[in-house]
Structure formats: C-alpha cells, structure tokens
C-alpha positions as CSV (number, residue, x, y, z in Angstrom):
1,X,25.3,-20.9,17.3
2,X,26.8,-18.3,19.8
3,X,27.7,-18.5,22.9
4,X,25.2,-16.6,23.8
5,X,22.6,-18.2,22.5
6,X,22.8,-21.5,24.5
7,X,19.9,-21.9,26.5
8,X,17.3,-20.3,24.4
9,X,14.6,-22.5,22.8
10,X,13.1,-21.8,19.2
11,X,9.9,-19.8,19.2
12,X,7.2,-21.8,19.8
13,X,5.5,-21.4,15.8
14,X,2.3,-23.0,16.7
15,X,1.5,-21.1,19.7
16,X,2.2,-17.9,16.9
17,X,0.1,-19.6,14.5
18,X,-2.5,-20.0,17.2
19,X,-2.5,-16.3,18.1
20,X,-2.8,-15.1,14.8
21,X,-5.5,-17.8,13.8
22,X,-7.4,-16.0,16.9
23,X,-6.7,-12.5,15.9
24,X,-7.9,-13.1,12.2
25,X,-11.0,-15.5,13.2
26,X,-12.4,-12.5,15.9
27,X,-11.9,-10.1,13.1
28,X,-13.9,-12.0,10.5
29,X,-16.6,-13.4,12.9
30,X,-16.9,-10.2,13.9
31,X,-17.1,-8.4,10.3
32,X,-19.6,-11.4,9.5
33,X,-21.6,-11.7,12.8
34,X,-20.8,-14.8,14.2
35,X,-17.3,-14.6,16.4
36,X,-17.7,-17.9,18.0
37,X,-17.1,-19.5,14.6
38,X,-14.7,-16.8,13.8
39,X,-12.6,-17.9,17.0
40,X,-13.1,-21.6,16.3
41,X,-12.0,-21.9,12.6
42,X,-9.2,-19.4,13.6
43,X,-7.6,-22.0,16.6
44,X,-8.4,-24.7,14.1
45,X,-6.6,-22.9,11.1
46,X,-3.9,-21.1,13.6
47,X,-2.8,-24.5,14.8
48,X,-2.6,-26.3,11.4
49,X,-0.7,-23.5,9.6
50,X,1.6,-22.9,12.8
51,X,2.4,-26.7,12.3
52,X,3.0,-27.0,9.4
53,X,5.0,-23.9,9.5
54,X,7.0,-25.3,12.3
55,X,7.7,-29.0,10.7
56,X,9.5,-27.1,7.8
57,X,13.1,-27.9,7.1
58,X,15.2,-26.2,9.5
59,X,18.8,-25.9,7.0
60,X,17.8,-22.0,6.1
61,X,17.3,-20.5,9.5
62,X,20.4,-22.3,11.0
63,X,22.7,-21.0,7.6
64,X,21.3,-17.2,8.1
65,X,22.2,-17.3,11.9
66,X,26.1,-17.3,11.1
C-alpha cells in the first residue's frame, strides 16, 4: 500500500451490487410489465451477489496493487 493510499476505505461491493441489482431489475420489470418486482428481485439479487462478491478472498487485489 502507498502512502498515498492511507485513508481510503475499499469500495463498498454490496452497495455496487445493490445499484446494479436496481438498474437490471427496472429494466426487466419494465421489459416485462411489472417494475415493482423488477426492483425487488433486483435489491434482493444486487445485495446477495454484492456479498458474496465482497466476502471473496482478498490475496489477488492486494498482489496487483504493487
């Protein structure tokens, strides 16, 4: 890690996971009529994928940061 990067936190994955769960569920409720269960599943499945996502060993991103 740099000096430069003290003080910065890691990007909050499940707030991204969120947002795109959002993005893709109003598309598809809207496609298919119904975006309140569009935006639902899409928190639902935003939240579980950014997670899991987020859980994942963290060895790789700290060895590509050098």
């Amino acid at each position: 890690m740099n000096d430069s990067d003290k003080g910065k936190s890691a990007p909050n994955r499940v707030g991204l996971g969120v947002g795109l769960g959002i993005s893709l569920g109003v598309a598809f409720g809207a496609a298919f009529g119904n975006a309140g269960v569009g935006i639902a599943l899409g928190i639902a499945f935003g939240a579980a994928v950014g997670a899991a996502w987020d859980s994942r060993p963290k060895a790789k991103e700290e060895e590509t940061d050098q």
